[in-house]
C-alpha positions in Angstrom: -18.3 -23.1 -16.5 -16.5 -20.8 -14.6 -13.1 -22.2 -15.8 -14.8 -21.7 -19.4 -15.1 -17.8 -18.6 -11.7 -17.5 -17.3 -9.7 -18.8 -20.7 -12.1 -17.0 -22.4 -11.5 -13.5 -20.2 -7.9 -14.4 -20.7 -7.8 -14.8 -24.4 -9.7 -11.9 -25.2 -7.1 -10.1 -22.5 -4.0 -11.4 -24.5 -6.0 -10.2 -27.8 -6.2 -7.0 -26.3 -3.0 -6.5 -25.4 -1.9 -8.1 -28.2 -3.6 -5.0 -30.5 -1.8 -2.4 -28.3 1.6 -3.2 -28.5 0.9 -2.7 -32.5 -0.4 0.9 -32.0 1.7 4.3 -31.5 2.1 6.1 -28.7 0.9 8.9 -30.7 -2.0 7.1 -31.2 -3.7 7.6 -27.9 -5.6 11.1 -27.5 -5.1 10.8 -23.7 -1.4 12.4 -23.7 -1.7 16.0 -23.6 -0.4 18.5 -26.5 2.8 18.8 -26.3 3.9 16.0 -24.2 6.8 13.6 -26.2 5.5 10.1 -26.9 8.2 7.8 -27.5 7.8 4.4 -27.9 7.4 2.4 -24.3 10.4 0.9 -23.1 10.6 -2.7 -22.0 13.7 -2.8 -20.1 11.8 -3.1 -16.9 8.8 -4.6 -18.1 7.2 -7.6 -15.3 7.2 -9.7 -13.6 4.4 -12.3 -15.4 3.1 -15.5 -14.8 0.8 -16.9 -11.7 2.6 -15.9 -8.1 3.7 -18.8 -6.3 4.5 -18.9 -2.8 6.0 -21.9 -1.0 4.5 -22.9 2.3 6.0 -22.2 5.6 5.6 -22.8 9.3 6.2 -19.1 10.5 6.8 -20.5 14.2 8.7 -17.5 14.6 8.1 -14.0 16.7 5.5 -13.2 13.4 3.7 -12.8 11.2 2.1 -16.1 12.1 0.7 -18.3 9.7 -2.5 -17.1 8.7 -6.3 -18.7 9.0 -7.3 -19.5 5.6 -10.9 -18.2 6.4 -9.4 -15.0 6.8 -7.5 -14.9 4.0 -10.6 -16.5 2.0 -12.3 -13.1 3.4 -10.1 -11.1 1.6 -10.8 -12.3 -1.9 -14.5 -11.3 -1.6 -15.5 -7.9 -3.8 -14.9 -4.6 -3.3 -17.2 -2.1 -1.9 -16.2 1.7 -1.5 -14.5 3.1 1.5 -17.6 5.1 1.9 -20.3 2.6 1.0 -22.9 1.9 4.2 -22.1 -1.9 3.5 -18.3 -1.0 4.0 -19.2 1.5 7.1 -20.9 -1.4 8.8 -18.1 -4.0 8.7 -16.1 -1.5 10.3 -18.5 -1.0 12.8 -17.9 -4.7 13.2 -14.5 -4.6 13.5 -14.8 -1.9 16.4 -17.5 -4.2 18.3 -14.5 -6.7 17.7 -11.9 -5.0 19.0 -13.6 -3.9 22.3 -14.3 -7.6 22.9 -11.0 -8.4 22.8 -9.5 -5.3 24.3 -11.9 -5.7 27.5 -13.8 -2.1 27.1 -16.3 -0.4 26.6 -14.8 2.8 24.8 -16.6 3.9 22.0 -13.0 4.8 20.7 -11.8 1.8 18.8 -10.8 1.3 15.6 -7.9 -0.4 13.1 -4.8 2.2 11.8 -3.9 1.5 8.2 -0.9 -0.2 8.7 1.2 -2.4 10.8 2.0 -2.2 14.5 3.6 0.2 14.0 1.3 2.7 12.6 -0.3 1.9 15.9 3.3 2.8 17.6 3.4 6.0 15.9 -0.5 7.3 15.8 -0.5 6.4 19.8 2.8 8.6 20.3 1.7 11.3 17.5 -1.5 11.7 19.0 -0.9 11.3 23.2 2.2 14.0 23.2 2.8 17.3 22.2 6.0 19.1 22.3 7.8 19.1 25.7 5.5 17.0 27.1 7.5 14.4 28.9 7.3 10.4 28.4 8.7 7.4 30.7 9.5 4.8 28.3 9.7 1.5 30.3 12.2 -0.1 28.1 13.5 -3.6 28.5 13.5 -4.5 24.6 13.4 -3.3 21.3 10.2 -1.8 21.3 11.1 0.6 24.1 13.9 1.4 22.3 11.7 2.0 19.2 9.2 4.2 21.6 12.2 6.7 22.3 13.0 7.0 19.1 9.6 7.8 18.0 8.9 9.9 20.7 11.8 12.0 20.4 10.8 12.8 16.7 7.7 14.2 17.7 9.4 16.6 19.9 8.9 14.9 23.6 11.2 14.6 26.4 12.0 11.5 26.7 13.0 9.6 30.2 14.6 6.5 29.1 13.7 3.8 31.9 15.8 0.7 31.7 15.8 -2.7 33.2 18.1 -5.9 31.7 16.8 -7.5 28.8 14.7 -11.0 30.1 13.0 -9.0 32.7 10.3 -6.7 33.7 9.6 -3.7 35.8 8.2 -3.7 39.6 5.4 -1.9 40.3 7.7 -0.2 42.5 10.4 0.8 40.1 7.5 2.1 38.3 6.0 4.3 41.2 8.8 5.6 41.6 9.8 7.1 38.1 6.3 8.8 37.9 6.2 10.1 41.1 10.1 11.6 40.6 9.5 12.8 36.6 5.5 13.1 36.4 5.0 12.4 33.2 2.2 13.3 30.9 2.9 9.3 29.5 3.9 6.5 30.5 5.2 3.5 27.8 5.0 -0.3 29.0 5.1 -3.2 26.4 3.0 -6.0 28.0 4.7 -8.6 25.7 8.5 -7.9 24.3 9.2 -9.9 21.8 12.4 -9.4 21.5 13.3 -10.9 24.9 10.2 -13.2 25.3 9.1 -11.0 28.6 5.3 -10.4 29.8 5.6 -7.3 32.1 2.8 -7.1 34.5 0.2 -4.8 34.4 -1.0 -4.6 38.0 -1.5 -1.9 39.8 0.5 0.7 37.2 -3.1 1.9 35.7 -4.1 3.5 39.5 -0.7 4.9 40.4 -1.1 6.8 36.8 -4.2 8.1 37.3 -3.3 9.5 40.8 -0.5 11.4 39.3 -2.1 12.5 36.2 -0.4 10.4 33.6 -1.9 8.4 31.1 -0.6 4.5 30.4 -0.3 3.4 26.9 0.5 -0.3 26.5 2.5 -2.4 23.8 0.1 -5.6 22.8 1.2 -6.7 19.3 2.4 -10.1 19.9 0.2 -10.6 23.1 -3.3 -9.2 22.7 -5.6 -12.2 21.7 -3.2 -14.9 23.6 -2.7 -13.3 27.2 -5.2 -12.1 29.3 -5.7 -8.1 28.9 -8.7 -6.0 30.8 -8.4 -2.5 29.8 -11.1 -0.9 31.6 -10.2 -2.8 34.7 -6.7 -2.3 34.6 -7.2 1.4 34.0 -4.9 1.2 30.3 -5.7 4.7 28.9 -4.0 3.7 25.2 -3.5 0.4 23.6 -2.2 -0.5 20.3 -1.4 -4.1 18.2 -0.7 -5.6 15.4 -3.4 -7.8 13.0 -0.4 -10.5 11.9 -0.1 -12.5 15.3 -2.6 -13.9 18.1 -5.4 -12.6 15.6 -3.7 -15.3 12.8 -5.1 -12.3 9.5 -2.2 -11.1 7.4 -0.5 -7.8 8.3 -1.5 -4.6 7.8 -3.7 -3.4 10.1 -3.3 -1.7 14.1 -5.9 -2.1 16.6 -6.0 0.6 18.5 -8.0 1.7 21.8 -8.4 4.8 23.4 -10.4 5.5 26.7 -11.8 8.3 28.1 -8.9 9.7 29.4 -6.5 9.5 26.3 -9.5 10.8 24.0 -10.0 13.8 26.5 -6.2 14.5 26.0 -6.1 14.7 22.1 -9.4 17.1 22.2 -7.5 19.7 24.7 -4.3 19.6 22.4 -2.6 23.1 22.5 -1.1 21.9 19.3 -2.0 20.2 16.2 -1.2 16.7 15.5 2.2 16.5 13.2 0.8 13.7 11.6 -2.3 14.3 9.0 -2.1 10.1 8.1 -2.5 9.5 12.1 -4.4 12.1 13.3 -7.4 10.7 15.2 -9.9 13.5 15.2 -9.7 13.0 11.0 -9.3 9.2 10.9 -11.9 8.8 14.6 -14.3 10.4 12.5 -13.7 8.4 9.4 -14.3 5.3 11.4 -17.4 7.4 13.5 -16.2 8.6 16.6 -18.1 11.9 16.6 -21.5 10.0 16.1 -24.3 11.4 15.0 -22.1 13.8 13.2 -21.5 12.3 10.0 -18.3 10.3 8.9 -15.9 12.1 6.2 -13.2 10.9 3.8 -10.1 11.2 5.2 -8.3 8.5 3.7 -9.2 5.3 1.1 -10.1 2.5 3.7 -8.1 -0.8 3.6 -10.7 -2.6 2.4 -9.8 -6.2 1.9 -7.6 -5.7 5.1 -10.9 -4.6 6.8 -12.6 -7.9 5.8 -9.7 -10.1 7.0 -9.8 -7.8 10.6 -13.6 -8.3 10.6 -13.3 -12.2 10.1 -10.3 -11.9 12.5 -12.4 -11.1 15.8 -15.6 -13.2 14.2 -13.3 -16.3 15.0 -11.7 -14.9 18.3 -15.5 -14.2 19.8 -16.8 -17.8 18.6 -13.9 -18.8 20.3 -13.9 -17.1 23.2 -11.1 -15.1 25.1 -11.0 -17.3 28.2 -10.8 -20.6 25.2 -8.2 -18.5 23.6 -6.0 -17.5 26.4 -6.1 -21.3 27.7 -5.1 -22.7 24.7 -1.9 -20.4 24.0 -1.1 -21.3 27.4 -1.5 -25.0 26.8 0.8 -25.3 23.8 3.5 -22.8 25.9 3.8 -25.4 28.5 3.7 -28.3 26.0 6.8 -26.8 23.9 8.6 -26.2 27.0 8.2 -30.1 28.4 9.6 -30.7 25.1 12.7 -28.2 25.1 13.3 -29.0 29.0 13.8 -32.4 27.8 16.4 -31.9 25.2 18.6 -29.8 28.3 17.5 -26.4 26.6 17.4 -23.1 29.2 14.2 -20.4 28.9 16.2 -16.7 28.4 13.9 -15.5 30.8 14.9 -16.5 34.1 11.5 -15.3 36.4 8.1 -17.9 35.1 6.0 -15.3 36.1 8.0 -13.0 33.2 7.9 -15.6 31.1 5.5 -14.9 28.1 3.7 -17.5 26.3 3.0 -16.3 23.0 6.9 -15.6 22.2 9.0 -17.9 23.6 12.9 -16.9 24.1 15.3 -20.4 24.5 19.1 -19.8 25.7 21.3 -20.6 22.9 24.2 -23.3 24.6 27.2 -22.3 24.9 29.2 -24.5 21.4 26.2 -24.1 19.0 25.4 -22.7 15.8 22.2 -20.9 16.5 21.9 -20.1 13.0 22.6 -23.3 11.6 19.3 -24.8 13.6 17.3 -22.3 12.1 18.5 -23.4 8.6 18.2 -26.7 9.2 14.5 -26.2 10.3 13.4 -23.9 7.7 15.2 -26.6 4.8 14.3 -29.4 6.2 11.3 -28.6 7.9 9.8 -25.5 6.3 9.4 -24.5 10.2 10.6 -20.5 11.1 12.8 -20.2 14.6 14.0 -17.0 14.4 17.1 -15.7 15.9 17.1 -13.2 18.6 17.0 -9.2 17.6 18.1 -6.3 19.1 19.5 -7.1 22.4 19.2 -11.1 22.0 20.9 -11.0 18.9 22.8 -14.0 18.5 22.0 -15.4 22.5 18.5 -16.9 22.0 16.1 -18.4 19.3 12.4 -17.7 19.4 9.8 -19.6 19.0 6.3 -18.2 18.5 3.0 -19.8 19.4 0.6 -17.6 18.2 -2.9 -17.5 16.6 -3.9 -20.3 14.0 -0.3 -21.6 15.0 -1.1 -22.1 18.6 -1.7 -26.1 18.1 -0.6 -29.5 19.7 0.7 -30.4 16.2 2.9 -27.5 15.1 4.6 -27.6 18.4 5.5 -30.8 17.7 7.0 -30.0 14.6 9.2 -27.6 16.1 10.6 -29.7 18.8 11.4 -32.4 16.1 12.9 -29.5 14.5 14.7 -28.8 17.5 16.0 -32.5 18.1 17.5 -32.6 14.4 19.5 -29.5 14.7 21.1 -30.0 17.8 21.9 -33.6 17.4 23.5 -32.5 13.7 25.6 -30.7 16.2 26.1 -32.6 19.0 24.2 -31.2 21.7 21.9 -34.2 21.2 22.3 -37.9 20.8 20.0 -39.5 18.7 
């Protein structure tokens, strides 16, 4: 029956249509006096046709693959972005969020857009003009953070370490004890260099000198452990398209009591309307009981995928979760070790699970094994970026990708490419 419907919806579409092309321009009272109405022009007229999208393995540093009963989600109706229906999934997705961020911060909620929007509202909203920043850079991100930061009119103390490893708690101490920051910038998982930088201990030494610590979780939050109340993490921001396996598009974002304290005594006003969170807080009902208001049109089929999103990771369960992207890390490296393949990351305990960064030996084509898998194989390994460009490949295990089987698909990937080559003998 329903197939009935659609050729007949279609029909009468193409009937329609049909119809129009026939009329004038003139013809339609909706152009206003005065306004020319030539004939439409064609010459960019499209695309048409069904979309087709050919099916991948994105084993790479993200987007993961999808789960398809997220991406189901997101073909369900529309409501309005200010319908109570609407207002309680996102009420959802903020009980969601501070499952899996470990707090119990009213102030939770998704930024439309991708982790970046998450970059850029956390930096927009934590610093005002002259306010100083520590950026603990070891990767593209930090780079990314000083960039950003600077924009927004902060000085900005560029803290460096050599890409493949992380900062010491003392290194740390001692930058915000010397500069005294009013932030302080670590990326708990750098994809660009496969590096998991420690949290422990940074939270208290911030808080005894007055600066607040906002952490980098896009590719780690959902497959490492994370505590932010414990570990005192004022600010926390990710991405939707990677341990939480929904499309991208949306930013979780947490603030604790500290960073929201911060943005209510701001001399100055946020530079960005888009990202300012005392309009988009109270769109998503921070200042309970006041009422919400519109501040802008809510993403709402991205809001159904988020809300689905965290309805599988808390049947799941975060220890479940953690333990299994741990289990497939260890099971591709038994396989890589094997084949006489190097980790970038010379320290296990930097080593991060959810982005995995292999040495690229010295005579091979790194790019050539990424063809190979992605023709033969439909399997993503990505290349290195930014600093690892050209030295490593990466290989993500992340989300609804993080199983037994898909691992195995990339080491057979692995085998072919570097016995094509000669690394390997078959």
């Amino acid at each position: 029956m329903a197939g009935v419907v659609a050729r007949q919806s279609r029909r009468l579409a193409a009937q329609l249509l049909s119809g129009a092309r026939t009329m004038s321009s003139a013809s339609f009272g909706s152009a206003r006096p005065g306004e020319p109405t030539p004939p439409v022009s064609d010459a960019h007229r499209g695309p048409t046709g069904v979309l087709e999208i050919p099916q991948r393995f994105l084993m790479g540093p993200g987007p993961a693959n999808a789960d398809p009963r997220i991406l189901a989600a997101q073909s369900l109706p529309l409501l309005g972005h200010m319908h109570p229906p609407f207002l309680k999934i996102m009420d959802e997705v903020q009980q969601g969020l501070r499952y899996l961020f470990q707090t119990d911060s009213k102030y939770t909620l998704c930024a439309s857009g991708t982790g970046h929007s998450g970059m850029e509202m956390a930096i927009a909203n934590l610093l005002e003009p002259g306010e100083k920043i520590i950026v603990g850079n070891n990767g593209i991100w930090g780079t990314r953070v000083c960039d950003m930061a600077e924009r927004f009119g902060a000085e900005v103390v560029n803290l460096q370490t050599p890409a493949g490893t992380s900062f010491s708690l003392e290194a740390l101490t001692s930058a915000i004890e010397e500069h005294k920051p009013a932030l302080l910038f670590l990326c708990q998982g750098e994809s660009s260099t496969g590096v998991h930088q420690s949290l422990a201990g940074v939270g208290d030494v911030c808080r005894k000198n007055g600066t607040l610590l906002l952490v980098d979780t896009v590719c780690s939050l959902g497959g490492v452990p994370l505590y932010a109340d414990e570990w005192k993490v004022d600010a926390i921001y990710s991405g939707s398209q990677k341990c939480l396996s929904a499309p991208p598009g949306a930013a979780p974002v947490m603030f604790g009591e500290r960073a929201w304290a911060k943005l209510k005594n701001r001399k100055t006003k946020v530079r960005s309307y888009y990202l300012d969170l005392n309009l988009v807080g109270n769109y998503w009902g921070w200042d309970a009981p006041a009422p919400r208001a519109y501040h802008h049109t809510g993403m709402t089929s991205m809001w159904y995928a988020m809300r689905e999103a965290l309805a599988i990771v808390s049947e799941e369960g975060l220890d479940a979760m953690w333990a299994r992207h741990e289990a497939v890390h260890k099971q591709l490296w038994e396989g890589l070790s094997a084949m006489g393949l190097q980790p970038f990351v010379e320290d296990p305990k930097d080593r991060l699970v959810t982005v995995n960064t292999i040495k690229v030996p010295e005579g091979v084509d790194w790019a050539a094994v990424c063809k190979n898998a992605m023709d033969k194989y439909s399997v993503e390994i990505a290349g290195g970026l930014g600093p690892t460009f050209g030295k490593i490949w990466r290989v993500g295990l992340m989300g609804y990708n993080a199983r037994p089987a898909n691992v195995e698909l990339v080491l057979a990937a692995f085998r072919d490419g570097l016995a094509q080559q000669g690394f390997l003998k078959n």
